[in-house]
C-alpha positions in Angstrom: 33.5 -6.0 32.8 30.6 -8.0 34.0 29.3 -6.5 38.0 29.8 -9.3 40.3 27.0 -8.4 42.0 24.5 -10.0 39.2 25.9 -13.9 40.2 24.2 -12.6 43.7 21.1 -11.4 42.3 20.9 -14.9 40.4 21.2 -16.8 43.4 18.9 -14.8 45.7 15.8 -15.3 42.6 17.1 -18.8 43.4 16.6 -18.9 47.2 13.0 -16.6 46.6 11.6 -19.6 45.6 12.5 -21.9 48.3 10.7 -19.1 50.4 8.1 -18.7 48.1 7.1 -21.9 48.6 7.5 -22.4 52.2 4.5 -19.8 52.8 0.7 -20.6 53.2 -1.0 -20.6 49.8 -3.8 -18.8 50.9 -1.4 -15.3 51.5 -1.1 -16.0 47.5 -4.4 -16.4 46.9 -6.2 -14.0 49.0 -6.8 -10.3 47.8 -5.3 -9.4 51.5 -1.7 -10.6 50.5 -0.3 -7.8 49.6 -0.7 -6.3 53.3 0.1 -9.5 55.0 3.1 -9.7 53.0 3.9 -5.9 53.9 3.5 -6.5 57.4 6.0 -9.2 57.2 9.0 -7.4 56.0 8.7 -4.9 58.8 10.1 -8.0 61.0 13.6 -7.3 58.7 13.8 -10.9 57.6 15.9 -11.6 54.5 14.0 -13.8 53.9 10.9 -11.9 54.3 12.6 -9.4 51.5 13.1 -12.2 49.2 9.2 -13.5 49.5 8.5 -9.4 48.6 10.6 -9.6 45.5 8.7 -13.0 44.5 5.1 -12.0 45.0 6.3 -8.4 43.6 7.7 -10.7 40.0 4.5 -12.2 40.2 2.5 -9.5 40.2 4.1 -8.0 37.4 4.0 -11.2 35.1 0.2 -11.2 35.5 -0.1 -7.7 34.1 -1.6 -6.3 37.4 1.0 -3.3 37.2 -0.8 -0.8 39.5 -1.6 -3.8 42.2 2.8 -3.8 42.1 3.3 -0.7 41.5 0.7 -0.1 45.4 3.2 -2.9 46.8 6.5 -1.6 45.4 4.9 1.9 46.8 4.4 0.5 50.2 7.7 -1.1 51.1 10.1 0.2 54.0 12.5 -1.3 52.1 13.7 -2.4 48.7 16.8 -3.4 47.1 18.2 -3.7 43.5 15.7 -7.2 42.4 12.6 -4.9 44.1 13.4 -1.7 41.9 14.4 -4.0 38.7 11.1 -5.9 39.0 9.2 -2.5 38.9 10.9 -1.1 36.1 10.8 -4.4 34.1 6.9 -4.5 34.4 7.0 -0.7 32.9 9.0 -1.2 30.2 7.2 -4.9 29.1 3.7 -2.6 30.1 4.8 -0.6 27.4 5.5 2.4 29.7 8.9 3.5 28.9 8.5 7.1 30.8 7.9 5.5 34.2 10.3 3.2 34.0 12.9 5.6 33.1 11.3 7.7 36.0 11.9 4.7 38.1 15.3 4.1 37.0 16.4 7.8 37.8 15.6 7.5 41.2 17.0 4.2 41.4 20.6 5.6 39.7 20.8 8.2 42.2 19.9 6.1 45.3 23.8 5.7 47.3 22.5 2.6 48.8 21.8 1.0 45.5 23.8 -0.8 43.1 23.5 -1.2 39.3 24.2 -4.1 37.2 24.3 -4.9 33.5 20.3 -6.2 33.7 18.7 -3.2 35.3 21.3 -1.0 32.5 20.1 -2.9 29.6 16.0 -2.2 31.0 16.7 1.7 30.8 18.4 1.5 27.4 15.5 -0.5 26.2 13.1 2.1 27.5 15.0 4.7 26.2 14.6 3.1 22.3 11.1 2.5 22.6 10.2 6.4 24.2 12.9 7.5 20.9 14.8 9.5 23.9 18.0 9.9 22.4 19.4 12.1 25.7 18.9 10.0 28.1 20.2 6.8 26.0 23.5 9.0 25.6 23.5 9.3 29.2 23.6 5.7 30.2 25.6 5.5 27.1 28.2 7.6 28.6 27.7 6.0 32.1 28.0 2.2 30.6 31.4 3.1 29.4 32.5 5.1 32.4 32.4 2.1 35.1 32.6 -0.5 32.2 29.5 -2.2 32.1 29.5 -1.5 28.3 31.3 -4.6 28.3 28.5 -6.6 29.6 26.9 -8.4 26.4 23.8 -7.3 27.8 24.0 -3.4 27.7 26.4 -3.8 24.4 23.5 -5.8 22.6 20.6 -2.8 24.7 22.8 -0.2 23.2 22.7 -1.4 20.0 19.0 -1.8 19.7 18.4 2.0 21.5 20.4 3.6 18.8 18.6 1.2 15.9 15.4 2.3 17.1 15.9 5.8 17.3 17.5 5.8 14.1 21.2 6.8 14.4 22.3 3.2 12.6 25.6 4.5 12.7 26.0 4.6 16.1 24.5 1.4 16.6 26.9 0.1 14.2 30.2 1.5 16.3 28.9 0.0 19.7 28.1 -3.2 17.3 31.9 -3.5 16.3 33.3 -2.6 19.4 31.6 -5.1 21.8 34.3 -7.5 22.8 31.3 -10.5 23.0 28.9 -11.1 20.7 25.7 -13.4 21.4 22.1 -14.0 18.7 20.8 -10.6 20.9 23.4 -8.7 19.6 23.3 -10.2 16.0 19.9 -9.8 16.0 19.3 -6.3 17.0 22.0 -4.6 14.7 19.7 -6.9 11.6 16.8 -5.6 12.8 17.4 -2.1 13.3 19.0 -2.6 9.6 16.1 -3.8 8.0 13.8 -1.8 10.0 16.0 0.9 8.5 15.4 -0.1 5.0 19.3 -1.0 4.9 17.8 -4.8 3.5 21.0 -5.7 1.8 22.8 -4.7 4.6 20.9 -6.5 7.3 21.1 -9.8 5.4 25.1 -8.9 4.6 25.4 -9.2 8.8 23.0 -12.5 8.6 25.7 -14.1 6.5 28.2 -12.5 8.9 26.5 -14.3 11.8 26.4 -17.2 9.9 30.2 -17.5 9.2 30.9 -16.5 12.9 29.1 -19.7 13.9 26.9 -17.8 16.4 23.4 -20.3 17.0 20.4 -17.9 15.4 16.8 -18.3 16.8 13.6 -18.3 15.2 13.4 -13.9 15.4 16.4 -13.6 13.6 15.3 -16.1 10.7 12.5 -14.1 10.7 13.5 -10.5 10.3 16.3 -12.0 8.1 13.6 -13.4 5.7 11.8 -10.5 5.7 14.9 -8.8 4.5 14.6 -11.1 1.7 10.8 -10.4 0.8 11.4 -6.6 0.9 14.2 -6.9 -2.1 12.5 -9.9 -3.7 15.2 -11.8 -3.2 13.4 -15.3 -3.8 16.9 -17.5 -3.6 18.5 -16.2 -0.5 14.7 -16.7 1.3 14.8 -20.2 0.0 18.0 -21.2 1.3 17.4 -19.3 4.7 14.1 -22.2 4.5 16.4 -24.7 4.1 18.2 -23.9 7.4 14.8 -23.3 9.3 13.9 -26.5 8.2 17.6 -28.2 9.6 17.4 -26.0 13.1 13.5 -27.8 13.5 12.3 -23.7 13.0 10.1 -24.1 10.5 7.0 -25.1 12.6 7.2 -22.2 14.7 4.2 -19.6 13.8 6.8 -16.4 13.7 9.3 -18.3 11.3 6.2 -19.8 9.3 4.4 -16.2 8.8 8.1 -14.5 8.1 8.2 -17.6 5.5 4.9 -16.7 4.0 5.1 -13.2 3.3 8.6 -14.1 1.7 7.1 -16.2 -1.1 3.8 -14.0 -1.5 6.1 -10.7 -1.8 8.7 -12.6 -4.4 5.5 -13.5 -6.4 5.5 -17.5 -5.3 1.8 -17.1 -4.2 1.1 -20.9 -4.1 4.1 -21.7 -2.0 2.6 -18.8 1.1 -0.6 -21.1 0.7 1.1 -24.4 0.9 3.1 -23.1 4.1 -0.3 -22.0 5.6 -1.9 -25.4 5.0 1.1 -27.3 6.8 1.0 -25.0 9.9 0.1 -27.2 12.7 -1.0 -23.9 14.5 -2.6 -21.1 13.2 -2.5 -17.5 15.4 -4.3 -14.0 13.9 -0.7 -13.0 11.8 -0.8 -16.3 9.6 -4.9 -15.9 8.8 -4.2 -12.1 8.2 -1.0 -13.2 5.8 -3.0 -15.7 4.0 -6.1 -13.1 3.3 -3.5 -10.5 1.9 -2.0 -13.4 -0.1 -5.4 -13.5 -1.5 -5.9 -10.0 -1.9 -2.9 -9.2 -3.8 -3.5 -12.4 -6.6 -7.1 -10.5 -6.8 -8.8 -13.7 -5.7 -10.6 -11.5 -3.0 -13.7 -13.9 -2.8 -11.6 -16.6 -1.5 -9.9 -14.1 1.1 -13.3 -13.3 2.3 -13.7 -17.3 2.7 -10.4 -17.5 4.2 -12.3 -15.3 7.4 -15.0 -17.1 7.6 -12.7 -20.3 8.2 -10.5 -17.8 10.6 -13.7 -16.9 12.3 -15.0 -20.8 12.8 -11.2 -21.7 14.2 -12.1 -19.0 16.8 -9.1 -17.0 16.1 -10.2 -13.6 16.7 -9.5 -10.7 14.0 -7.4 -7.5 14.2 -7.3 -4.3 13.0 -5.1 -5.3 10.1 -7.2 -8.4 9.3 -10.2 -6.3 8.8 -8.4 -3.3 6.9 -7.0 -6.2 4.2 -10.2 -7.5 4.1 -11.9 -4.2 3.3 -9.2 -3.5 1.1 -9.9 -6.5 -1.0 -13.7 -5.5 -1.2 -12.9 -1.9 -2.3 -10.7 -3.4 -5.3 -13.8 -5.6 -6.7 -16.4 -3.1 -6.1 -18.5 -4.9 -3.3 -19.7 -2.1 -1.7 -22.6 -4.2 0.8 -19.8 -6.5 1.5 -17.3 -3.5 2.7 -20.8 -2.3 5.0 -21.1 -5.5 6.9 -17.1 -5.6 7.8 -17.7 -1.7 8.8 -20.7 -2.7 10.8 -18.3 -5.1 12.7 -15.3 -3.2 13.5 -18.2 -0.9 14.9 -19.3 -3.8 17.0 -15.9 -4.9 17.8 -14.0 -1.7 18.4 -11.8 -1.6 16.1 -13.1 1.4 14.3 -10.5 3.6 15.8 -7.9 1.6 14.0 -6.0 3.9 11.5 -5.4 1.0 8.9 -9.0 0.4 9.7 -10.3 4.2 8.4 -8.1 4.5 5.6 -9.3 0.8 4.0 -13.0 2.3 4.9 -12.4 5.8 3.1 -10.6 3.9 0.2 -13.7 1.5 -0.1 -16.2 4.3 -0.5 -14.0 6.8 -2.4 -14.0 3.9 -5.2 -17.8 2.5 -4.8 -17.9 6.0 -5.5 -19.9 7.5 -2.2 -17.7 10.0 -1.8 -19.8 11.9 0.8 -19.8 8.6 2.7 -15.7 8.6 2.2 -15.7 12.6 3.3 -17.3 11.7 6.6 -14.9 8.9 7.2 -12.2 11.1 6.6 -13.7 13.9 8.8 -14.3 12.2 11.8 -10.6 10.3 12.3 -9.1 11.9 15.1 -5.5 11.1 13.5 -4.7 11.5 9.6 -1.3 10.2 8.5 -0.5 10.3 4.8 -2.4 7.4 3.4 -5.4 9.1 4.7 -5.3 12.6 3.0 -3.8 10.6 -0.4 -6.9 8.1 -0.3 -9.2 11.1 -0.3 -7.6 13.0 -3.1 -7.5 10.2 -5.0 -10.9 9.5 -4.7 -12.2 12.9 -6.2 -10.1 12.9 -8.4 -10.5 9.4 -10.2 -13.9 10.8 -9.4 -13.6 13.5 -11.8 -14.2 16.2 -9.2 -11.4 18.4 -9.6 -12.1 21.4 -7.4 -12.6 19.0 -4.6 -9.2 17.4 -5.5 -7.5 20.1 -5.1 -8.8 21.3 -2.2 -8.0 19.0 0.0 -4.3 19.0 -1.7 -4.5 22.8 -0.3 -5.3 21.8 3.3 -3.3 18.9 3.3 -0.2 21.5 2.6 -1.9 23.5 5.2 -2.4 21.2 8.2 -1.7 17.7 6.9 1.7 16.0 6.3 3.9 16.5 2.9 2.1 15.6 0.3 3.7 12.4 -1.6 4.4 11.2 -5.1 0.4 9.3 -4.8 -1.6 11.6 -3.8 0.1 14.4 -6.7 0.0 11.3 -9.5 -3.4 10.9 -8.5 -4.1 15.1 -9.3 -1.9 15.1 -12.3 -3.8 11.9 -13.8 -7.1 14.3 -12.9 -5.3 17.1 -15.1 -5.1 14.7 -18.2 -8.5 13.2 -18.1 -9.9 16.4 -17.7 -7.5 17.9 -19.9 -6.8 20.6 -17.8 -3.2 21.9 -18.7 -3.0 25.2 -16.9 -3.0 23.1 -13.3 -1.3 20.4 -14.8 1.9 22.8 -15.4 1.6 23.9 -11.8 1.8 20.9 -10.3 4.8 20.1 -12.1 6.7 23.1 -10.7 5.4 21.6 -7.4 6.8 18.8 -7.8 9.8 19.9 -9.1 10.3 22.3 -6.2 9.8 19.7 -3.4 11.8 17.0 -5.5 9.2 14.5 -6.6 9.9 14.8 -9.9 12.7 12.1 -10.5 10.2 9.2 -9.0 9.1 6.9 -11.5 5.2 7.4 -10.7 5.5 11.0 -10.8 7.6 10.9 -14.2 4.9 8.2 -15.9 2.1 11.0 -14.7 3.4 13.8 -16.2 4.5 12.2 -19.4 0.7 10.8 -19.3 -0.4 14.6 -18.2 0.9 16.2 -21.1 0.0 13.1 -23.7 -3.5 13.5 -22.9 -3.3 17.4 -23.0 -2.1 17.3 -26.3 1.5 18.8 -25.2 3.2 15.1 -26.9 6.6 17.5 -27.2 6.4 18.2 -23.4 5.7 14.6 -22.5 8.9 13.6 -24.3 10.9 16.6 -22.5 10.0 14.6 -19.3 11.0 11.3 -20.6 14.5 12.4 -22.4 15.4 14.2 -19.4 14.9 11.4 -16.8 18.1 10.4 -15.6 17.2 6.8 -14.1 15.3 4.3 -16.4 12.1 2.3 -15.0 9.7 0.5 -17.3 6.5 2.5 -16.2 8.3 6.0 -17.4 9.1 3.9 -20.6 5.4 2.5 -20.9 3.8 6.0 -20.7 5.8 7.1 -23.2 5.2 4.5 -25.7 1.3 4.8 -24.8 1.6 8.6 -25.3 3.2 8.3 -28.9 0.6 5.8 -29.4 -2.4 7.8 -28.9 -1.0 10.6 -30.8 -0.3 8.8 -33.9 3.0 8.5 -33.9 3.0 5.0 -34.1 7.1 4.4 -35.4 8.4 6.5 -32.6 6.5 4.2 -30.4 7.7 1.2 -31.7 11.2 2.4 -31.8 11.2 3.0 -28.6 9.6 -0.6 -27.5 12.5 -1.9 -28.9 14.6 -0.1 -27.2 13.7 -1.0 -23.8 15.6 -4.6 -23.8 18.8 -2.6 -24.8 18.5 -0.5 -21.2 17.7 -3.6 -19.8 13.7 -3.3 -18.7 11.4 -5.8 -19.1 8.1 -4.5 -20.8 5.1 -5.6 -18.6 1.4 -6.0 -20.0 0.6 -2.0 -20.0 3.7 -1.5 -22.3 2.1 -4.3 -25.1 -1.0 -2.6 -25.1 0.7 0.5 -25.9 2.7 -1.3 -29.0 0.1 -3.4 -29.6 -1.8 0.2 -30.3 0.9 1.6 -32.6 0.9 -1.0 -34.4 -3.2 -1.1 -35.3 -2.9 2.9 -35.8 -0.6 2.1 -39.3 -1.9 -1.3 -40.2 1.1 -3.7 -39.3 -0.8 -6.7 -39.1 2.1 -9.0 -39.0 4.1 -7.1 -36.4 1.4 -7.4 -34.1 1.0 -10.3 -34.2 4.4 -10.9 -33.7 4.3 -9.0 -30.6 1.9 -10.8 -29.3 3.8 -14.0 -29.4 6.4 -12.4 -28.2 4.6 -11.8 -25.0 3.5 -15.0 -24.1 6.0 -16.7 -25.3 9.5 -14.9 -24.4 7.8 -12.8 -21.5 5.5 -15.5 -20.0 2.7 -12.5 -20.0 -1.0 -14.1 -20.6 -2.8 -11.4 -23.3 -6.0 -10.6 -21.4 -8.9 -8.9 -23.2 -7.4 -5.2 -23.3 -4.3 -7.2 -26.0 -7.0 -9.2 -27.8 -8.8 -5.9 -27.9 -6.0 -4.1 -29.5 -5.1 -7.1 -32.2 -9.1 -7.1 -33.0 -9.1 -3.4 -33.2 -5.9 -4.0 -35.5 -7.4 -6.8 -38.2 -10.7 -4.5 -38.2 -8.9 -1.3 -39.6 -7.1 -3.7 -42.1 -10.4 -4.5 -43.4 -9.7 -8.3 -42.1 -13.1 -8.4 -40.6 -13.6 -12.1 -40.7 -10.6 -12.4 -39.0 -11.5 -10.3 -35.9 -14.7 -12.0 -35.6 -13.0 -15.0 -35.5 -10.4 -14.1 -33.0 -13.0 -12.7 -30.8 -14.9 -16.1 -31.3 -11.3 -18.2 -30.8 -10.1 -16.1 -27.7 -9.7 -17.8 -24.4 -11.6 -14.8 -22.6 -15.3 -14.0 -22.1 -16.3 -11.9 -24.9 -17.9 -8.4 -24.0 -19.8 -5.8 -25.8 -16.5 -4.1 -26.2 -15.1 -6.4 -29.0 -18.0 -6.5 -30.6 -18.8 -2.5 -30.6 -15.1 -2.5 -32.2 -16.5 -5.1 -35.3 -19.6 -3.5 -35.7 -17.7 -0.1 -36.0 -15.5 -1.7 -38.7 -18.4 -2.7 -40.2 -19.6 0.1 -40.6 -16.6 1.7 -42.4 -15.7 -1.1 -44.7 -19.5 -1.9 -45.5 -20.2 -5.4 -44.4 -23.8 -5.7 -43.6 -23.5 -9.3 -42.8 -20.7 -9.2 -40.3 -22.4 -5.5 -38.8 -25.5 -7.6 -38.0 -24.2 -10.5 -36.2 -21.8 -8.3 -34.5 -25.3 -6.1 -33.6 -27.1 -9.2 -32.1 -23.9 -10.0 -30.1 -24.2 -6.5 -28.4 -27.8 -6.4 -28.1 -27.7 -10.0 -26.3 -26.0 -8.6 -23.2 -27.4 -5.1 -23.4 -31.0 -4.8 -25.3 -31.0 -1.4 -24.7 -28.1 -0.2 -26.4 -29.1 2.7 -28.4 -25.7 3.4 -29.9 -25.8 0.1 -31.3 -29.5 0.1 -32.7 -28.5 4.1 -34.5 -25.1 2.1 -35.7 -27.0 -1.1 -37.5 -29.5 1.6 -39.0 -26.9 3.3 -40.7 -25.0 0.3 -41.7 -28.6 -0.8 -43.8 -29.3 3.1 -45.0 -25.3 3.1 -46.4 -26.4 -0.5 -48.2 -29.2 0.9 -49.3 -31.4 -1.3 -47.1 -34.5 1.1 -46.3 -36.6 -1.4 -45.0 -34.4 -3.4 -42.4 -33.0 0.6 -41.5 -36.3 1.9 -40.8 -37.5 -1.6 -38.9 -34.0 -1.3 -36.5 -35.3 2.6 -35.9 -38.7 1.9 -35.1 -37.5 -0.8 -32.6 -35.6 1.4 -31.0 -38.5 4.1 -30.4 -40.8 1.3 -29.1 -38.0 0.5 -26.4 -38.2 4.1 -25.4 -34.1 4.0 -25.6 -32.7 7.6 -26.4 -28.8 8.4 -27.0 -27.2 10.4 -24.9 -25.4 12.8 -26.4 -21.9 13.8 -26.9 -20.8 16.9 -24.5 -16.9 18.6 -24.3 -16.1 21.1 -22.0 -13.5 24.0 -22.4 -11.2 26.1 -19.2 -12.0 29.8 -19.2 -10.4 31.8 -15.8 -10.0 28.4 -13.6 -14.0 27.8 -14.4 -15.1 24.4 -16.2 -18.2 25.0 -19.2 -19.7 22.0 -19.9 -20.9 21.8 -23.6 -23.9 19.4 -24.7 -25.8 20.1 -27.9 -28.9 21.3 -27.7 -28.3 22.2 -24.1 -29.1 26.1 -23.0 -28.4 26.0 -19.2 -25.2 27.6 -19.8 -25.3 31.6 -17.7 -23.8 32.8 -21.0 -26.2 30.8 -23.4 -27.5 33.8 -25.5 -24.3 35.0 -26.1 -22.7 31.3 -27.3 -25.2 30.6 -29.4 -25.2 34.5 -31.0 -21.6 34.3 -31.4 -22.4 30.6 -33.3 -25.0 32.3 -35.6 -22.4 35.1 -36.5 -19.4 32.4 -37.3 -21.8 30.4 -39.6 -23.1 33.5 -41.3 -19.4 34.2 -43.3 -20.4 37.2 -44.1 -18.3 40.6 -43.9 -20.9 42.1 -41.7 -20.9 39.3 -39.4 -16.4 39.0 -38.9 -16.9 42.8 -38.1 -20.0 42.4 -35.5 -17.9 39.1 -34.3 -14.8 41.5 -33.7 -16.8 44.3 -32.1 -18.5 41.8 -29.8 -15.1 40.0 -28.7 -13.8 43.2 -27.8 -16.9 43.7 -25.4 -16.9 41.0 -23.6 -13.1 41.5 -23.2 -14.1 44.6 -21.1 
């Protein structure tokens, strides 16, 4: 039941502005109205009290919260519209802890009255400081005189107990509110979605929408962003229909919500045809259009989409900047990622979380990792993206100690590590080929539970591929109880590499069975089985298959693996002509593949034009000069073999050689031949010496020797 003292409270902020208005501007105006209007109320006029309350409202509506909070201070007298102003200015000021502060004195004041309004301002200071004890209070206290009738503190409660997470609860003061108005809709959507309950939130939308309840532009726009979160392209469309019926579709909240809906559900074009038709553009639709651009990996046009921002003089945020930096740490542009940090320095907005963690992300893949260690140092506040940005970076660095360092301090002192930052380690594991560490973090991640996520399960399976453990890889795989087409792609990759090119194909055609849809990783890996027998036609018929049934366009690793494919066929004139043919710039990659073949199957001809390919876009190429040589010696061709050799000495261009490494007692040794700067280099290269002797003598010297160092 409604208090009937609220229709009063209405009528005297109707009456405060007759009074408002009767008085001399210049009390308003002056810094000395505050006082004058003090002095006033000491005369006891009602009216006097409602002119207090006005100027009081209006202080608070300009932001000038301590200038109120002196006035409120200063009064000999308030009622409920003076303490509801006050505690309305904390909880819009974003300080929920005096306001609830105010409110308790307010509660226990005999001379005071509450009503629905003031209830609902506590509860909603109670979500947004997450204190769950004193919402259950008021909770308790709403239904106890019945003001948890009141649509107002039904619709509060719900929104305190979505944002501090009990759903549940919200849910039961949801279904038992005897009146029901777009707040209340709204807030128990919201707190779903913001929940990660999608399905659910939009479930209620449709609820609303049968009820017949008017929605307004928020909850169209937390209802679509229910829709980009599950990709649900169809229900966002027909949600734009009825933005577009309602006259909602030119607001800048519906029109952003919109935006992200199509870029998320992969209808790019239509977020940057929505952008165009905005009439006004605020700081959240530039920011949404440079992500758009960021995410189709067209980052030069985001960073031209901020310099149009910039001209428009909308000013940038933290999250502008952090997407922008974002997008120049994906292509590389390490000057371009130092200007934008020079002017979030400039700006302020270095201290911006999302800011940092683009910055250390940016360096950590320029590769100045020293540069990305002092970012990382200096952030007073690390959340998870931080510490799993840094890891990452040493190790797709290759620096494996460091990696795993600062996996052991984020255990220490940092939050739980997640499934990215231990993908990231385990990918270090098979590059390096480090098995030993790669086992132990698969107990970790067995032990916290990571090991059923799909990035976790495609790391190991890659892990052990690339260790040589393939019967461990496919342990993972057959014991994965939830398909997902990166698990499935590793696997087929791993068989791949390992030669066991049936098994991979087998299981490529197993995937539409389970019903996953192979993406362009998983054709490479098939596309690899099939070079590695020599089934020209089935590749090729795979790589129809792609762009014709699966809309994928080959890009130059596919055309890679095909050319790769005709060249150990011997179809060498073939390759050359697809790498001629193919809609893609040609690289030295291709050609390196043709002059290989060339090699093997003896073509001089095809070596040499494949040679002055390479040497076009890298004169210096010494692999490819030593190659050509060899291709003349094997033909017999001394001359033109001894003319490619001395060309390459008069460049000055040496080979760098080969080097391995083995894992001995958790220390790396580095192998290059030649090389002597190994600590243990007279005893390597005496233990060579004995192998290649093969003599009696030398096995039992070997064995003698082994057992020393042994001690």
């Amino acid at each position: 039941m409604v208090s009937p003292l609220r229709p009063c409270i209405r009528r005297l902020y109707a009456t405060s502005s007759i009074a408002y208005a009767a008085e001399p501007r210049s009390c308003l105006a002056s810094g000395t109205s505050t006082d004058y209007l003090t002095r006033k109320t000491h005369e006891g006029s009602q009216v006097d009290i409602l002119l207090i309350n006005s100027r009081l409202k209006e202080l608070v509506k300009m932001g000038h919260l301590c200038d109120a909070r002196r006035m409120f201070d200063e009064l000999p007298q308030r009622d409920e519209i003076s303490w509801t102003n006050m505690i309305a200015g904390y909880v819009n000021g974003s300080d929920p802890s005096e306001a609830l502060s105010l409110f308790s004195r307010m509660w226990v004041d005999p001379n005071l009255q509450m009503d629905p309004f003031v209830l609902s301002l506590a509860l909603k200071a109670s979500g947004i400081s997450m204190n769950k004890k004193f919402g259950d209070s008021l909770h308790g206290y709403s239904v106890k005189t019945g003001f948890v009738n009141s649509v107002f503190v039904g619709s509060a409660l719900v929104d305190m107990y979505m944002k501090i997470g009990k759903v549940w609860d919200a849910r039961i003061v949801f279904n038992e509110m005897p009146l029901r108005n777009v707040v209340s809709w709204t807030a128990v959507i919201t707190g779903l979605v913001h929940a990660g309950s999608d399905m659910d939130g939009l479930m209620s939308f449709a609820e609303m929408w049968r009820a017949g309840i008017n929605y307004d532009s928020y909850t169209l726009a937390i209802a679509l962003k229910a829709c980009a979160n599950l990709g649900e392209l169809n229900y966002g469309r027909e949600i734009h229909t009825h933005t577009i019926k309602k006259g909602l579709d030119a607001s800048s909240y519906v029109a952003n919500s919109l935006a992200t809906m199509y870029n998320k559900c992969n209808k790019l074009n239509y977020g940057l045809q929505l952008f165009k038709k905005m009439h006004a553009k605020d700081v959240v639709s530039w920011t949404t259009m440079i992500a758009t651009y960021v995410q189709m990996g067209q980052e030069h046009l985001g960073i031209q989409t901020f310099l149009q921002m910039r001209e428009s003089d909308v000013s940038p945020n933290g999250f502008t900047f952090s997407t922008l930096i974002s997008g120049c740490a994906n292509i590389l542009k390490l000057d371009w990622g130092e200007q934008l940090h020079a002017h979030v320095l400039r700006l302020g907005l270095a201290h911006y979380l999302s800011v940092t963690n683009s910055l250390v992300t940016l360096y950590s893949k320029c590769g100045q990792l020293d540069s990305a260690t002092k970012m990382f140092q200096e952030m007073s506040t690390r959340d998870i993206v931080s510490w799993s940005t840094i890891i990452a970076g040493y190790a797709q660095g290759g620096y494996g100690e460091e990696a795993f360092d600062f996996l052991s301090r984020m255990r220490r002192s940092g939050p739980k590590p997640t499934e990215f930052a231990l993908a990231s380690l385990l990918s270090l594991c098979g590059s390096m080929a480090i098995l030993d560490q790669g086992k132990q973090l698969h107990a970790h991640v067995f032990i916290i539970g990571l090991d059923h996520t799909a990035m976790i399960r495609s790391a190991l399976i890659n892990m052990y591929s690339k260790c040589g453990s393939i019967g461990e890889a496919s342990t993972v795989f057959y014991k994965m109880e939830n398909d997902d087409v990166i698990s499935w792609t590793a696997m087929i990759n791993g068989y791949a590499e390992h030669g066991y090119s049936h098994e991979a194909i087998k299981l490529f055609e197993e995937m539409s069975k389970v019903g996953l849809r192979p993406d362009p990783v998983t054709f490479i890996g098939v596309l690899s089985a099939c070079s590695h027998v020599g089934l020209v036609d089935l590749g090729f018929h795979y790589l129809n298959l792609m762009s014709k049934m699966y809309k994928i366009t080959p890009s130059k690793e596919h055309y890679g693996c095909m050319i790769d494919l005709l060249c150990r066929a011997g179809r060498l004139h073939d390759a050359e002509n697809m790498i001629k043919t193919m809609p893609l710039d040609q690289d030295d990659v291709v050609w390196s593949t043709l002059l290989r073949a060339s090699r093997l199957h003896g073509d001089v001809e095809c070596g040499r034009r494949a040679a002055e390919q390479i040497l076009k876009m890298d004169p210096s190429c010494a692999g490819t000069h030593i190659t050509l040589a060899n291709i003349y010696s094997s033909a017999g061709k001394w001359r033109e073999a001894a003319k490619v050799r001395k060309l390459l000495k008069s460049k000055g261009v040496i080979k760098e050689p080969g080097w391995s490494w083995i894992k001995v007692k958790d220390q790396i040794s580095a192998f290059v031949a030649g090389d002597r700067s190994h600590s243990q280099s007279e005893e390597i290269y005496y233990i060579l010496d004995l192998v290649a002797s093969k003599t009696e003598v030398a096995v039992f010297e070997l064995d003698c020797l082994l057992h020393d160092l042994e001690d």
